[in-house]
MARBA-3410 file (N, C-alpha, C, O; in Angstrom, 1 decimal):
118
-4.0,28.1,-40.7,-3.9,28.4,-39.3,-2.5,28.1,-38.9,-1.7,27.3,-39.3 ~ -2.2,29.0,-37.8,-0.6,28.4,-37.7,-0.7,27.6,-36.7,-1.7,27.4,-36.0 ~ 0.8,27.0,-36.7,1.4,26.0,-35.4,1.2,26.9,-34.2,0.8,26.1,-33.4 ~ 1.1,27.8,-33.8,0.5,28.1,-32.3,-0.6,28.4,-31.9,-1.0,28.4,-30.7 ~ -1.3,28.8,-33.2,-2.7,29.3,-32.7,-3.2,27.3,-32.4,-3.9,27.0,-31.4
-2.9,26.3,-33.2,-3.7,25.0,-33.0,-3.1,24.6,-31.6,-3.7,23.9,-30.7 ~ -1.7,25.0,-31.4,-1.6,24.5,-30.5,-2.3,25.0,-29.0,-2.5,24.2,-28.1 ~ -2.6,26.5,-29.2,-3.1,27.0,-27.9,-4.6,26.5,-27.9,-5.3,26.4,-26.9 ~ -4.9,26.2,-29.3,-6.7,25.4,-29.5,-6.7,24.3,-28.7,-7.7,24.1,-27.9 ~ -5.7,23.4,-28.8,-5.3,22.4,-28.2,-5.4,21.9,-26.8,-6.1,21.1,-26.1
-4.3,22.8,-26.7,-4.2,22.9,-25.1,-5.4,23.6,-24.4,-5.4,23.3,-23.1 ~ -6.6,24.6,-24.9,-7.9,24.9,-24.4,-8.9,23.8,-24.3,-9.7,23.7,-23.4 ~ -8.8,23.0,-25.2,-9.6,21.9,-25.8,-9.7,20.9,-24.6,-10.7,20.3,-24.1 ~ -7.5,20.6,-24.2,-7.5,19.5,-22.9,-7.6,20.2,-22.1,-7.0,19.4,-21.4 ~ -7.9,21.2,-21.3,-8.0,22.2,-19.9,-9.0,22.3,-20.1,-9.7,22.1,-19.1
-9.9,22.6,-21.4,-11.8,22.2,-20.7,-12.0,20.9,-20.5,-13.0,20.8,-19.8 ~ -11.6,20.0,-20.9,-12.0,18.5,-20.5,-11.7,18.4,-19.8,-12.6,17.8,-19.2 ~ -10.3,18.6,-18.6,-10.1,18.3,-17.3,-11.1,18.9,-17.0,-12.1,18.1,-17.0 ~ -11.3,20.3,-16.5,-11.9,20.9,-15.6,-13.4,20.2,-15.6,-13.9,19.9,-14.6 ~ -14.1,19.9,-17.0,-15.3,19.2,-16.6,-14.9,18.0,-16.4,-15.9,17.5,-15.9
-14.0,16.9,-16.4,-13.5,15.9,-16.0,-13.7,15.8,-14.3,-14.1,14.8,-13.7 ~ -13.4,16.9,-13.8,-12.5,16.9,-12.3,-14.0,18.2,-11.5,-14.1,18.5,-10.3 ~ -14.8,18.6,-12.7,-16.4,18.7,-11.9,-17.0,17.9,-11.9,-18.0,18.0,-11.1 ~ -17.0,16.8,-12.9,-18.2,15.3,-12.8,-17.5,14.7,-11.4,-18.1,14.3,-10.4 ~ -16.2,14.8,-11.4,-15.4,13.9,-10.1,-16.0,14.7,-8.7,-16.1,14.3,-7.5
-16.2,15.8,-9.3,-16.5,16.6,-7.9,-17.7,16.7,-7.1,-17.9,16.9,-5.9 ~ -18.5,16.4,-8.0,-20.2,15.9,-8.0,-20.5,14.8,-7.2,-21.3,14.8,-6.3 ~ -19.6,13.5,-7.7,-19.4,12.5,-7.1,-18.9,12.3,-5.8,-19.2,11.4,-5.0 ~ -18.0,13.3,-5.7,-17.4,13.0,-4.5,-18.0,14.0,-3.2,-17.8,14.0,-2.0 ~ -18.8,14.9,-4.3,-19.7,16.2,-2.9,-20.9,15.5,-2.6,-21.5,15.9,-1.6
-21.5,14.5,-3.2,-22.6,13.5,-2.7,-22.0,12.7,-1.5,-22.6,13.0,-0.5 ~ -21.0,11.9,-1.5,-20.3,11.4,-0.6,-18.7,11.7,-0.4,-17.7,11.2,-1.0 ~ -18.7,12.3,0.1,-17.1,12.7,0.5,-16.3,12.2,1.7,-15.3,12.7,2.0 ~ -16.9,11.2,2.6,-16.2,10.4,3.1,-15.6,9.1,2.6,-14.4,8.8,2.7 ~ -16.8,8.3,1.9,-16.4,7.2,0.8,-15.4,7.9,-0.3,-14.5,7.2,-0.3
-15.2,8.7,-1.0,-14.6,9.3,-1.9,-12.8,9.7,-1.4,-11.8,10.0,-2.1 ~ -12.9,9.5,-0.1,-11.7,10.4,0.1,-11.2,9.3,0.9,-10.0,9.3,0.9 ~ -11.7,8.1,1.6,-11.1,6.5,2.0,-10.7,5.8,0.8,-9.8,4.9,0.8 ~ -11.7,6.5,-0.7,-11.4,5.3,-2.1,-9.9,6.0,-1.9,-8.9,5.4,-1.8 ~ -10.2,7.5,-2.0,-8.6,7.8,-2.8,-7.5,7.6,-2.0,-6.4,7.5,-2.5
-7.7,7.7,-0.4,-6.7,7.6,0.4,-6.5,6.2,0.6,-5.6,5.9,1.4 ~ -7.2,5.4,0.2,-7.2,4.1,0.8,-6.6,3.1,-0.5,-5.4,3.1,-0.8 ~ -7.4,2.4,-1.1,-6.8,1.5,-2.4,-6.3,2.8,-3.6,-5.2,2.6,-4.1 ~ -6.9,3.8,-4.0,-5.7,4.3,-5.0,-4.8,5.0,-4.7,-4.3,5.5,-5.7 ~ -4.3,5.4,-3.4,-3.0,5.6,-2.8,-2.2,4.4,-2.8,-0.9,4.4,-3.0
-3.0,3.1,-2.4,-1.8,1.9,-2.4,-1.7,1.6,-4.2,-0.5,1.5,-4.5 ~ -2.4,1.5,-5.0,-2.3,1.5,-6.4,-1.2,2.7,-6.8,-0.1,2.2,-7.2 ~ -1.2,3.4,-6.8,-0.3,4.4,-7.2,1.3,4.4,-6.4,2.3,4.8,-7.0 ~ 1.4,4.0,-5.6,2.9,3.5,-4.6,3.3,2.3,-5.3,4.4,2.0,-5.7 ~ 1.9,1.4,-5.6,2.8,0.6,-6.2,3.0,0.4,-7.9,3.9,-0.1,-8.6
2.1,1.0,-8.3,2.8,1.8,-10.3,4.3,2.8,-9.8,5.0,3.0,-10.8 ~ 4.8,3.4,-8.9,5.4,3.9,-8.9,6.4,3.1,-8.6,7.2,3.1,-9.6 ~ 6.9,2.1,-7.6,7.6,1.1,-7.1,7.9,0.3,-8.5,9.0,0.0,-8.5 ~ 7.5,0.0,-9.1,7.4,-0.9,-10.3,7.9,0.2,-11.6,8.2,-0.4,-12.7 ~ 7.9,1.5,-11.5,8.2,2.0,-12.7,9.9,2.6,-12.1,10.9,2.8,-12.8
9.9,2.7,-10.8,11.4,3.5,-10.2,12.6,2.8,-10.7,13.5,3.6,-10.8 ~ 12.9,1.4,-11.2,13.6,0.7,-11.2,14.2,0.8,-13.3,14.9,0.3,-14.1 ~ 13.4,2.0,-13.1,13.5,2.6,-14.8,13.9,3.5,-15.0,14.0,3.9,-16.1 ~ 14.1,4.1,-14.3,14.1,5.6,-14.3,15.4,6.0,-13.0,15.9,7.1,-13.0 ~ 15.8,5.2,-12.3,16.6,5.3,-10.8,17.7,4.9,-11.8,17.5,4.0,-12.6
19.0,5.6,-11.9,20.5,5.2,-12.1,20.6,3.8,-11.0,19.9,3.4,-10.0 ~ 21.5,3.3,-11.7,22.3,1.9,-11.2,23.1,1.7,-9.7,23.4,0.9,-8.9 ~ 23.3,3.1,-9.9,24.4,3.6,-8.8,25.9,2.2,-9.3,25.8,1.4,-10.2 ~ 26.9,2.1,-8.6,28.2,1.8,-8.2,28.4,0.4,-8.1,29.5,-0.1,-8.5 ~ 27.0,-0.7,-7.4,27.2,-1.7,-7.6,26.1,-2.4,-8.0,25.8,-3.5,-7.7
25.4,-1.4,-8.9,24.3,-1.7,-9.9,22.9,-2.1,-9.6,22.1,-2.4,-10.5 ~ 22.6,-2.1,-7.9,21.4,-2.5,-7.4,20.7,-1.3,-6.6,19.7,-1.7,-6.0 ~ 21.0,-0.1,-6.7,20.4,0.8,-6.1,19.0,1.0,-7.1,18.1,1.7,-6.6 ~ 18.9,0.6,-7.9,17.4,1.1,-8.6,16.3,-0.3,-8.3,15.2,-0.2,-8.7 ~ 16.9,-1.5,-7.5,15.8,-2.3,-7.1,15.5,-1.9,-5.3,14.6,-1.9,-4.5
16.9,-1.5,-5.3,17.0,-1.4,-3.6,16.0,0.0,-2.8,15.3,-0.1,-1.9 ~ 16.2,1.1,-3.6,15.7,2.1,-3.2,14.1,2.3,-3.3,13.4,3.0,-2.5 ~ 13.8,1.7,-4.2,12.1,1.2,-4.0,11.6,0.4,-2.9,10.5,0.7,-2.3 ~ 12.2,-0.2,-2.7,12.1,-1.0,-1.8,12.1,-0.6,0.0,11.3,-0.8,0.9 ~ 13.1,-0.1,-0.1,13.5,0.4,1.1,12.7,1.7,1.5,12.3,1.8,2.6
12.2,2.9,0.3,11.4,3.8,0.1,10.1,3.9,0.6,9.4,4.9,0.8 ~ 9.9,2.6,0.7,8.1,1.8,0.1,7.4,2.0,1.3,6.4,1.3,1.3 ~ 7.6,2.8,2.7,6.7,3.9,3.0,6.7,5.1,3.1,5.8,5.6,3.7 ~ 7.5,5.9,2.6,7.6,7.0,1.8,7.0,7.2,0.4,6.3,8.3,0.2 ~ 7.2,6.5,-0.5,6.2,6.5,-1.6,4.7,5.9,-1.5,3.8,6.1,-2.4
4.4,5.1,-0.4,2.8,5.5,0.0,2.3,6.7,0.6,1.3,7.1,0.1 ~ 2.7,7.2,1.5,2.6,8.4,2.7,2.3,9.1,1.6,1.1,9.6,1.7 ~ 2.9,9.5,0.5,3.1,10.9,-0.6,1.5,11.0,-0.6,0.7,11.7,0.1 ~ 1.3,9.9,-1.8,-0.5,9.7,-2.5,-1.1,9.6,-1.4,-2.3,9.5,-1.8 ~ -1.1,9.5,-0.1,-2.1,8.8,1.4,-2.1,9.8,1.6,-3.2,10.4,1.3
-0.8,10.9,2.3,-1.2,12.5,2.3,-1.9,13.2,1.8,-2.7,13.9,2.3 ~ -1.7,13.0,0.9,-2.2,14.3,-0.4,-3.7,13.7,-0.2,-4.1,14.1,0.9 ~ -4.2,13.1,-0.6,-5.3,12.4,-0.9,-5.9,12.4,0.5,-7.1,12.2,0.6 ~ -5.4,12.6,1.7,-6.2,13.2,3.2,-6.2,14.8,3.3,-6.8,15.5,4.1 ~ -5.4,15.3,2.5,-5.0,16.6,2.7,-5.7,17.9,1.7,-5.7,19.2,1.9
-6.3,17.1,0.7,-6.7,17.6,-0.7,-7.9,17.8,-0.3,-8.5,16.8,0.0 ~ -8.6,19.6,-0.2,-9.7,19.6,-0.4,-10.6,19.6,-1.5,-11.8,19.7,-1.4 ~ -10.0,19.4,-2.6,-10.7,19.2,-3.8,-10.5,17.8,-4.5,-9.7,17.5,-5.3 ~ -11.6,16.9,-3.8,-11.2,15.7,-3.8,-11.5,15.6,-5.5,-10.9,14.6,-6.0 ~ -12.2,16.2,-6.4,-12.1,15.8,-8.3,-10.4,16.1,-8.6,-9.8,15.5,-9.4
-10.0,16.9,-7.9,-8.7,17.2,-8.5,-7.7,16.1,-8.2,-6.9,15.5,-8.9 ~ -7.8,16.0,-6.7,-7.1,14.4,-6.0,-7.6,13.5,-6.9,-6.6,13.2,-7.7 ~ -8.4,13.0,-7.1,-8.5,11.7,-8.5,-7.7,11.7,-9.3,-6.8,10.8,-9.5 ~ -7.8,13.0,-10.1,-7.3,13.2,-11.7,-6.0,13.1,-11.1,-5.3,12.1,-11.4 ~ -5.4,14.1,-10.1,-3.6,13.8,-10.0,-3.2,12.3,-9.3,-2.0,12.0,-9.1
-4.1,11.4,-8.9,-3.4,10.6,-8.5,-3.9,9.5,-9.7,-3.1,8.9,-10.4 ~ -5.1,9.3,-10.0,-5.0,8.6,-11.4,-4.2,8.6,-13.0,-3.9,7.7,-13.8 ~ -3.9,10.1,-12.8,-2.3,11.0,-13.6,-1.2,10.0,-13.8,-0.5,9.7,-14.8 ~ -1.2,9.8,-12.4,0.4,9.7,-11.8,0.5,7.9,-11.7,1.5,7.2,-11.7 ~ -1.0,7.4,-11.6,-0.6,6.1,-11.8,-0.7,5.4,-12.9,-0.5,4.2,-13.0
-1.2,6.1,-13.9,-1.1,6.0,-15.4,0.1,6.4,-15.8,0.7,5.5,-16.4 ~ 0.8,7.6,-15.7,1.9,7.4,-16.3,2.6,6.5,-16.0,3.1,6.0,-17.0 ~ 2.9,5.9,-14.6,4.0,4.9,-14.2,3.7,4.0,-15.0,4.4,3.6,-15.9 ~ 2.4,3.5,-14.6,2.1,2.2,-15.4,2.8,2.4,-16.8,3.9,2.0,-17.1 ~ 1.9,3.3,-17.7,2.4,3.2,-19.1,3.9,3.2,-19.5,4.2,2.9,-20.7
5.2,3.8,-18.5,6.3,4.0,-18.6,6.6,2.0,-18.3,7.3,1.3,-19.1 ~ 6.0,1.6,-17.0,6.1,0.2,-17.2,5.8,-0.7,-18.3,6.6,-1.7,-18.4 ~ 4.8,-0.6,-19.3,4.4,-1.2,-19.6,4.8,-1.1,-21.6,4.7,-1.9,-22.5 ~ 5.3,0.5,-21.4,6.3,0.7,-22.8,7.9,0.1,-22.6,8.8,0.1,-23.4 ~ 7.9,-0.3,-21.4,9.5,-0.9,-21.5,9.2,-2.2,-21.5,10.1,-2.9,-21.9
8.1,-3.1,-21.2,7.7,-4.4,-21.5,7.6,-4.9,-22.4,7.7,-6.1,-22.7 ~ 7.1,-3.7,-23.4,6.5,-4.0,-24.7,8.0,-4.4,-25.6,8.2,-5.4,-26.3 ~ 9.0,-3.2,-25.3,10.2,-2.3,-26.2,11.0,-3.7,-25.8,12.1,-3.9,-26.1
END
């Protein structure tokens, strides 16, 4: 078999597991979709601002006098909640709001937590 045909197997393989991933989410959250959309706008909007605040200071240049990548988190830090709080009030598909904001606070984290390790 070649290198693209596995890879497009692949990538069919992870796009059917989201999509049933983010309809079991959808199930859950079309039973109750007020509780569902306070969870996501509520504690995993503040969880995700702050995996992101915690991974910025990795990824932000130094800038000039070397403290812009602690400073600008900081100073940011209701701007990078508002993002995930928006979206997550704004998103009518609240399975897909999960998956991107659990996405996004799994990567941070793991970007934090492979420079902990390294």
């Amino acid at each position: 078999m070649s290198a693209g045909r596995a890879k497009r197997r692949d990538v069919a393989a992870v796009t059917a597991w989201l999509e049933h991933a983010a309809g079991a989410l959808r199930g859950v959250f079309d039973a109750h979709p007020l509780a569902g959309r306070w969870v996501l706008a509520g504690p995993l909007a503040l969880i995700a601002a702050f995996a992101t605040m915690a991974a910025m200071p990795l990824w932000l240049p130094a800038g000039r006098a070397g403290v812009d990548n602690i400073v600008l988190p900081i100073v940011l830090t209701p701007l990078i909640w508002a993002v995930p709080f928006f979206y997550a009030c704004l998103e009518p598909n609240l399975g897909r709001c999960a998956l991107v904001l659990l996405a996004a606070t799994l990567l941070q984290g793991l970007v934090v937590a492979v420079t902990m390790v390294v």
